[in-house]
Legacy VTK file of the C-alpha trace (Angstrom):
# vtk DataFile Version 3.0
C-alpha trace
ASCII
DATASET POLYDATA
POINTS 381 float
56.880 177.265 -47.062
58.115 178.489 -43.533
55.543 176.222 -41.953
56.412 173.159 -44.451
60.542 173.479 -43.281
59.316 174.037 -39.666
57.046 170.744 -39.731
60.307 168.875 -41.564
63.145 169.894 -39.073
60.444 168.751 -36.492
59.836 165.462 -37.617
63.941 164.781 -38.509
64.153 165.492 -34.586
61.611 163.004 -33.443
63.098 160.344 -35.791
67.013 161.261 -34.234
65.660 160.740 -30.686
63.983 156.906 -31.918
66.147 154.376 -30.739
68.182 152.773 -34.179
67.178 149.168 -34.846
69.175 146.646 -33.899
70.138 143.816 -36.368
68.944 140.548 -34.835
72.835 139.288 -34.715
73.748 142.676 -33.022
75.398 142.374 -29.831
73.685 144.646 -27.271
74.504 146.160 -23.787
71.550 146.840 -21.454
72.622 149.613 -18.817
71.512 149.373 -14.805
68.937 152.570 -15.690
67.248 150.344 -18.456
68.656 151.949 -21.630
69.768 149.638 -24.382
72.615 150.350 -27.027
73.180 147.732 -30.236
76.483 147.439 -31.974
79.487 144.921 -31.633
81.136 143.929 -28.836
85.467 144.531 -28.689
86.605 142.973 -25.650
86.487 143.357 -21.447
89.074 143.249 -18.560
87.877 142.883 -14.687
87.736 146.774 -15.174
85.410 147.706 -18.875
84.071 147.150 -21.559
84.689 147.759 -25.136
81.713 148.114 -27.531
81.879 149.630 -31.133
77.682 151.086 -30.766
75.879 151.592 -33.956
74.669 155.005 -32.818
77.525 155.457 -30.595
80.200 154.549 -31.966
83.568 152.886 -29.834
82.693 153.620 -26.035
84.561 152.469 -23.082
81.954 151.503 -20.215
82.233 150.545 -16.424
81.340 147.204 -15.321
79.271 149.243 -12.469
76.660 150.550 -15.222
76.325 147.384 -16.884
73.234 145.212 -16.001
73.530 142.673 -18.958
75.601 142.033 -22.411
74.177 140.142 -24.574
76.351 138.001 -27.347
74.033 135.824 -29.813
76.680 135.979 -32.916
80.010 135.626 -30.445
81.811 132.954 -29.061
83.951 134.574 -26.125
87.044 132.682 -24.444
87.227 133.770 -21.073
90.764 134.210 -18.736
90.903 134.570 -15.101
93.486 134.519 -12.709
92.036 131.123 -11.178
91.891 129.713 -15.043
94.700 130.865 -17.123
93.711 128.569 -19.440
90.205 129.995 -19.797
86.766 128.769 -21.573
85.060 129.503 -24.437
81.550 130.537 -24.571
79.078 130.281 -27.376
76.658 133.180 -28.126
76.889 133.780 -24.212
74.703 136.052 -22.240
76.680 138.024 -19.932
74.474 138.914 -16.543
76.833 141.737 -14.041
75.163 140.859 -10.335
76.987 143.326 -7.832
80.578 142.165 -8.237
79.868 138.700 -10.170
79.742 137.669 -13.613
76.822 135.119 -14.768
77.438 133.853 -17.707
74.453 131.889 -19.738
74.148 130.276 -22.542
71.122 131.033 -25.210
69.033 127.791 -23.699
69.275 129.435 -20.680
70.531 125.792 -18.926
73.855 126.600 -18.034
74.924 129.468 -15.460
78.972 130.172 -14.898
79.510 132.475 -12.257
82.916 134.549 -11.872
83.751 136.931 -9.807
84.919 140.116 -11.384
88.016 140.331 -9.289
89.281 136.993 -10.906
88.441 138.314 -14.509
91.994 138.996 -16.243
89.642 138.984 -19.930
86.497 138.529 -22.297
87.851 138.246 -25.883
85.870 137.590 -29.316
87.006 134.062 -30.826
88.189 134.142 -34.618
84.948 132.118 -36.789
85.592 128.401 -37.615
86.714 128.966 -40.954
89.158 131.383 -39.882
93.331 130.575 -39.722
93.959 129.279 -36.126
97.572 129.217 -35.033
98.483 125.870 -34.385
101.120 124.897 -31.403
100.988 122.121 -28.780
100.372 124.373 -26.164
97.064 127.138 -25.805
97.698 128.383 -22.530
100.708 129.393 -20.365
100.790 130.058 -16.596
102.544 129.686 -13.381
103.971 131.241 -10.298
107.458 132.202 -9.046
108.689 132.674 -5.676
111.693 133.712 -3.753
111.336 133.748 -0.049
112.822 133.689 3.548
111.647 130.481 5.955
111.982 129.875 9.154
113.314 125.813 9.093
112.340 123.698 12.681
114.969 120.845 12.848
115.643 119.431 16.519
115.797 121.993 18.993
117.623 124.500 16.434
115.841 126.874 14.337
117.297 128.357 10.858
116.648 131.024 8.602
116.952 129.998 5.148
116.384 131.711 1.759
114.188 129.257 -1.165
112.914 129.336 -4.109
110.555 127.692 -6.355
108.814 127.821 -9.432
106.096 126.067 -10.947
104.783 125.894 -14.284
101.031 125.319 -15.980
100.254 124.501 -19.527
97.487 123.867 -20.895
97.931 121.972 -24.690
95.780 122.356 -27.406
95.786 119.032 -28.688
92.226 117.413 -29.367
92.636 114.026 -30.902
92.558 111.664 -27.698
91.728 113.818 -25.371
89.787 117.178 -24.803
91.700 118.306 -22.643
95.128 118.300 -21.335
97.116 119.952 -18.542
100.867 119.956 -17.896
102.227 121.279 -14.495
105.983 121.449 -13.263
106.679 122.716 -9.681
110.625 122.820 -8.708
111.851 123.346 -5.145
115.315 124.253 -3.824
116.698 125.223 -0.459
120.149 125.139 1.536
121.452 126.341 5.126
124.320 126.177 6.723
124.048 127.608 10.001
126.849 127.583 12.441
126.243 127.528 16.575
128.888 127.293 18.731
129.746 124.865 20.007
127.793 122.755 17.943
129.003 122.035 14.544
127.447 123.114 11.349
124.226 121.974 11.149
123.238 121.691 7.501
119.403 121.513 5.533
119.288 120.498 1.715
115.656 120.549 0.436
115.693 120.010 -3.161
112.382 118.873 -4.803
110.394 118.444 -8.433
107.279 116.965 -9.579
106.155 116.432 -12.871
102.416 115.668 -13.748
100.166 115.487 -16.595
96.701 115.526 -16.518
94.179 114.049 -19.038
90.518 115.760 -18.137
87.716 113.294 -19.720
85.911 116.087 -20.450
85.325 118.991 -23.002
85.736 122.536 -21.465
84.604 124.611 -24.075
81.753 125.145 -23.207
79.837 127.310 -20.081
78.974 123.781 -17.744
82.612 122.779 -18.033
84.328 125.605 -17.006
85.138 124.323 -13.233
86.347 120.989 -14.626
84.631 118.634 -12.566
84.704 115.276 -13.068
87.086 112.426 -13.359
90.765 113.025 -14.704
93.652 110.645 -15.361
96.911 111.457 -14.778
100.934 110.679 -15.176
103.193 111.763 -12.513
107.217 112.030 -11.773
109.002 112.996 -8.709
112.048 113.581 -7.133
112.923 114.450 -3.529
115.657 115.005 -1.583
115.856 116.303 2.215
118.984 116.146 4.616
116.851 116.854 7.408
114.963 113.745 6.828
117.851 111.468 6.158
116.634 111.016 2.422
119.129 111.134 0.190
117.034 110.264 -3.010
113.242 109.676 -3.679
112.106 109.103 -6.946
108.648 107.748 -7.692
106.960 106.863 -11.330
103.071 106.063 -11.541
99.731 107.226 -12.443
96.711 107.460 -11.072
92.734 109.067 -11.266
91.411 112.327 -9.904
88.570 114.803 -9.318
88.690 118.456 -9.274
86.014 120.807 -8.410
85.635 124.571 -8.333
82.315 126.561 -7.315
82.303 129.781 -6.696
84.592 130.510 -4.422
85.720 126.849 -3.110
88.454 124.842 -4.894
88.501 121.159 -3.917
90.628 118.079 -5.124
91.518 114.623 -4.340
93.080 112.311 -5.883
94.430 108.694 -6.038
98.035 106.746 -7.782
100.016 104.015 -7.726
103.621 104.518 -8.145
107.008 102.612 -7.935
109.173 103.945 -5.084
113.355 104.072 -5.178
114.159 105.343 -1.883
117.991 105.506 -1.181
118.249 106.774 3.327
121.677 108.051 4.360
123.495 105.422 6.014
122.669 103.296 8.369
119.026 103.778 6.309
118.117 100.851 4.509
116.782 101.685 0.830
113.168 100.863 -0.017
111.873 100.338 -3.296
108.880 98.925 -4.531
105.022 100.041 -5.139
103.149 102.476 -3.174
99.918 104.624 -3.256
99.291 108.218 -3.509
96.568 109.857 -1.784
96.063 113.457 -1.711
92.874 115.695 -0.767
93.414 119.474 -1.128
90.708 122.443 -0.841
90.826 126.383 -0.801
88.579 129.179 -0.802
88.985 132.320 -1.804
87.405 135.726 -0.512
84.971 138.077 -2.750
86.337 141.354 -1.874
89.591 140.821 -1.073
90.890 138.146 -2.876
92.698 136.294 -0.036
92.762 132.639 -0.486
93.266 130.379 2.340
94.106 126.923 1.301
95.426 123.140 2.602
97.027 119.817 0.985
97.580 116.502 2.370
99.504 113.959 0.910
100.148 110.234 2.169
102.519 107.739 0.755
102.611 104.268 2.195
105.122 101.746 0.746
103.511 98.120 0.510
106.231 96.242 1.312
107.163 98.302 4.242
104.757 99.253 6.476
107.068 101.420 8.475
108.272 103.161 5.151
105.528 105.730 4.709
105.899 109.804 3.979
102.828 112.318 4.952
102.752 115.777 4.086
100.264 118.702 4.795
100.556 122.310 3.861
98.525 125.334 4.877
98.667 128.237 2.896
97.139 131.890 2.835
97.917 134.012 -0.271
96.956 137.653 -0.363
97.010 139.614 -3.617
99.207 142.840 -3.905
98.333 143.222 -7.511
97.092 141.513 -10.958
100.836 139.776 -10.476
102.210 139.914 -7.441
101.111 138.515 -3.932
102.508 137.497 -0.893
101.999 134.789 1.080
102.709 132.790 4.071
102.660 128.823 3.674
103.487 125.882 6.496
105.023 122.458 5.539
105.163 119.584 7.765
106.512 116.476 6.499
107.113 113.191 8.266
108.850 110.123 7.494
108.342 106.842 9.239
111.472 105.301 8.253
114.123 108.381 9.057
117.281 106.537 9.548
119.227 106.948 12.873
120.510 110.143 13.982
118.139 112.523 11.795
114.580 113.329 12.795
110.963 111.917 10.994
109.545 115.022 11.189
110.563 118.536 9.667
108.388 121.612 9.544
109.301 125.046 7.790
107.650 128.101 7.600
107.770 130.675 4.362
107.428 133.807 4.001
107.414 134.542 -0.112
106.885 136.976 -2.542
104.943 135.765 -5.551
105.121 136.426 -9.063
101.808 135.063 -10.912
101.561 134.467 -14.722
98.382 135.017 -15.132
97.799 135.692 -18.954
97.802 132.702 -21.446
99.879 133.080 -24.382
100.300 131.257 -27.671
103.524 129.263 -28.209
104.411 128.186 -31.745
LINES 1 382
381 0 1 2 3 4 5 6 7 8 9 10 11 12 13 14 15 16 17 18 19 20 21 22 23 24 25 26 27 28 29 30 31 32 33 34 35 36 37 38 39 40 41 42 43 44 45 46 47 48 49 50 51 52 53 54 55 56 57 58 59 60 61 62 63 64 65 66 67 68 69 70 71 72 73 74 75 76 77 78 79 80 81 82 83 84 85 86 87 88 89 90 91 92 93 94 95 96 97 98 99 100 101 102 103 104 105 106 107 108 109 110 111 112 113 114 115 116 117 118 119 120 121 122 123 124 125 126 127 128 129 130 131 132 133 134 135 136 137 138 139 140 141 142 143 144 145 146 147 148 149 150 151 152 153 154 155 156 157 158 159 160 161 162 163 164 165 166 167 168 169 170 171 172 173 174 175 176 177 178 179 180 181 182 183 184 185 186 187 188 189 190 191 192 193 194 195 196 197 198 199 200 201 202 203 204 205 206 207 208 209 210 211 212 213 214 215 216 217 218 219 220 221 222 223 224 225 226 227 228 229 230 231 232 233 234 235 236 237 238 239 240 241 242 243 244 245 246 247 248 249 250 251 252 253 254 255 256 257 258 259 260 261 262 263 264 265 266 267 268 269 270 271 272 273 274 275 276 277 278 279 280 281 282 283 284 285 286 287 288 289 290 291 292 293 294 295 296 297 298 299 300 301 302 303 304 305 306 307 308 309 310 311 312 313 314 315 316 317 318 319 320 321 322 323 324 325 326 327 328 329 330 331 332 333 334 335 336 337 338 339 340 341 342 343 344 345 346 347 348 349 350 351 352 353 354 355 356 357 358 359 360 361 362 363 364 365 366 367 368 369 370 371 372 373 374 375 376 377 378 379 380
C-alpha cells in the first residue's frame, strides 16, 4: 500500500509540472526564454502587462520579458501619445522587437509598428452586441501652452508672454464618413514695451483656426492606423497682427489633403481655396476675394528620447492681387519632460507682401513654452 501511495503522489507531480491546455480562444503570452502561459488578457500601458493566466492567475509582466502576445478572441483599441484617438485591432498579434511594438493581424498581411515610448494603452473592446455609449465625440486631445518669446520687430526686440491652446477631437459618427477629426488652435499675445526716447512700441498677435477633417478612409483596422490617404476638409480663420499692419483676416474655404505617418516620420500637405476679407491699418487698402492654401509640414521623432523636431509652411496668394500674398514657416523641436508635460522651443516667421506703410512685411518671434499634452481620449456624452 506504501508503494501504491508512493507511485500516486509521483504521478500527481508529473501531471502538476505538464503545461495546462490552452483553450483554442485563449489569449497567450510567449516570454523572451520561450515559456508560454494561456489565460486572458486585461490591459497594457508603455510600461506592463496585465494577464489573468489560467495556471497563474492575475500577473503583472514587463514589456522587457515579453517576446509575443497573442489575441485571436480580442479586438484591442490602441492610444498613443501621437494618436489620441487610437485604432482598433481585431484578434491582433502583438510582436515586442527591442523597444517597438508590431502589431499583426491573424492573415499575417498587415504589420503596425509603434514604438513603446508613444504607447499611452492596449485595452480589450466591449463585443458587438454589447451597450456602446453613444456621443458625437470618441476621442479628446490637445495641448496647452504658456510661454515667454522673444518678438523681432524693426531694430527693437521684445519680450512678451503668450499663450495658446489647441484642441483635437475625434467624433464617432459613421454614417457619411468613417472618420472625422475636429481641431481648434487659439493664439494670443500683447507687448507694450517702452524705450526712451522712442514711444511705446506695441505687438497684438491674436489668432484662431478652425478645421474639420473628413478622412475617406476606415481606421479601424491595423493598415489604417497612420491615416494615409486623401482627406477633405473645412477650414475657418481669423488673424490679427499689429506688427504686420493687419487689422483683420478672416478666410472661409475648403480644400483636400494627405497625411502620412511611418514610423517615426510625420508628413502632410495639403491644398484649399478660400475667400479672403483682409481689412490693413490705414493707409492699407483692404483685399478681399479668393485665394489658395498651400501647406507642406513634416516631423520626426526620436526612438529613445522622444524629441521631435518638426517644420510647416504655409502660402497664401490672393488672385486678384498679386502683391497681396502671406507666407508662413515654423520650426519646432519639442522635448518630453513627462507622459504630459514638455517643453519646447518653436520659430515663426511670417511675411506679408502687402504691409501697409509704416509697419514692416516681415515679423519673426521666438518661444520658449511649457506644454501641457492631453494625451488620453475620453468619452463625452
Amino acid at each position: 500500500m506504501k508503494n501504491r501511495g508512493a507511485l500516486w503522489a509521483g504521478m500527481l507531480l508529473i501531471v502538476a509540472g505538464l503545461p495546462t491546455p490552452a483553450h483554442a480562444d485563449a489569449d497567450r503570452v510567449t516570454f523572451q526564454n520561450g515559456d508560454r502561459i494561456s489565460g486572458r488578457f486585461t490591459m497594457a500601458t508603455r510600461d506592463s502587462v496585465s494577464f489573468a493566466g489560467q495556471v497563474t492567475g492575475n500577473v503583472t509582466l514587463s514589456w522587457k520579458d515579453v517576446h509575443e502576445l497573442g489575441l485571436p478572441s480580442d479586438t484591442i483599441a490602441v492610444v498613443s501619445t501621437r494618436h489620441p484617438g487610437g485604432a482598433t485591432f481585431a484578434a491582433p498579434v502583438i510582436e515586442v522587437s527591442g523597444t517597438d511594438l508590431h502589431l499583426r493581424t491573424t492573415a499575417g498581411q498587415n504589420v503596425t509598428s509603434i514604438p513603446l515610448q508613444d504607447l499611452v494603452s492596449i485595452s480589450r473592446q466591449a463585443p458587438p452586441n454589447a451597450p456602446t455609449a453613444q456621443g458625437y465625440f470618441s476621442a479628446v486631445g490637445g495641448t496647452f501652452k504658456i510661454a515667454p518669446e522673444s518678438i523681432v520687430r524693426a531694430t527693437q526686440k521684445q519680450l512678451s508672454l503668450a499663450g495658446g491652446f489647441d484642441l483635437g477631437l475625434v467624433t464617432s459618427s459613421e454614417e457619411a464618413f468613417h472618420h472625422q477629426q475636429t481641431s481648434l488652435a487659439v493664439e494670443a499675445s500683447y507687448t507694450d514695451s517702452k524705450k526712451a526716447p522712442a514711444a511705446a512700441v506695441l505687438t497684438e498677435l491674436y489668432s484662431g483656426n478652425f478645421q474639420q477633417n473628413f478622412y475617406l478612409r476606415h481606421v479601424d483596422n491595423a493598415s489604417a492606423w497612420s491615416r494615409d490617404g486623401l482627406y477633405a476638409f473645412a477650414i475657418a480663420n481669423y488673424y490679427h497682427n499689429l506688427s504686420l499692419g493687419v487689422n483683420t483676416a478672416q478666410s472661409y474655404g475648403g480644400g483636400i489633403g494627405w497625411d502620412g505617418d511611418h514610423g517615426q516620420s510625420s508628413y502632410s500637405l495639403a491644398a484649399d481655396l478660400r475667400y479672403l476679407n483682409e481689412d490693413l491699418y490705414k493707409p492699407g487698402k483692404p483685399v478681399s476675394g479668393a485665394e489658395a492654401g498651400f501647406t507642406e509640414q513634416y516631423s520626426y521623432t526620436f526612438k529613445t528620447s522622444g524629441i521631435t523636431v518638426g517644420q510647416r509652411i504655409t502660402f497664401l496668394p490672393v488672385f486678384s492681387n498679386s502683391h497681396a500674398y502671406q507666407v508662413r514657416g515654423t520650426a519646432a523641436l519639442d522635448v518630453p519632460v513627462n507622459r504630459n508635460f514638455s517643453l519646447d522651443f518653436s520659430v515663426l516667421d511670417d511675411y506679408v507682401e502687402n504691409a501697409p506703410p509704416k509697419t514692416l512685411p516681415n515679423y519673426a518671434k521666438f518661444t520658449f513654452s511649457l506644454k501641457y499634452v492631453i494625451s488620453a481620449p475620453k468619452k463625452v456624452h
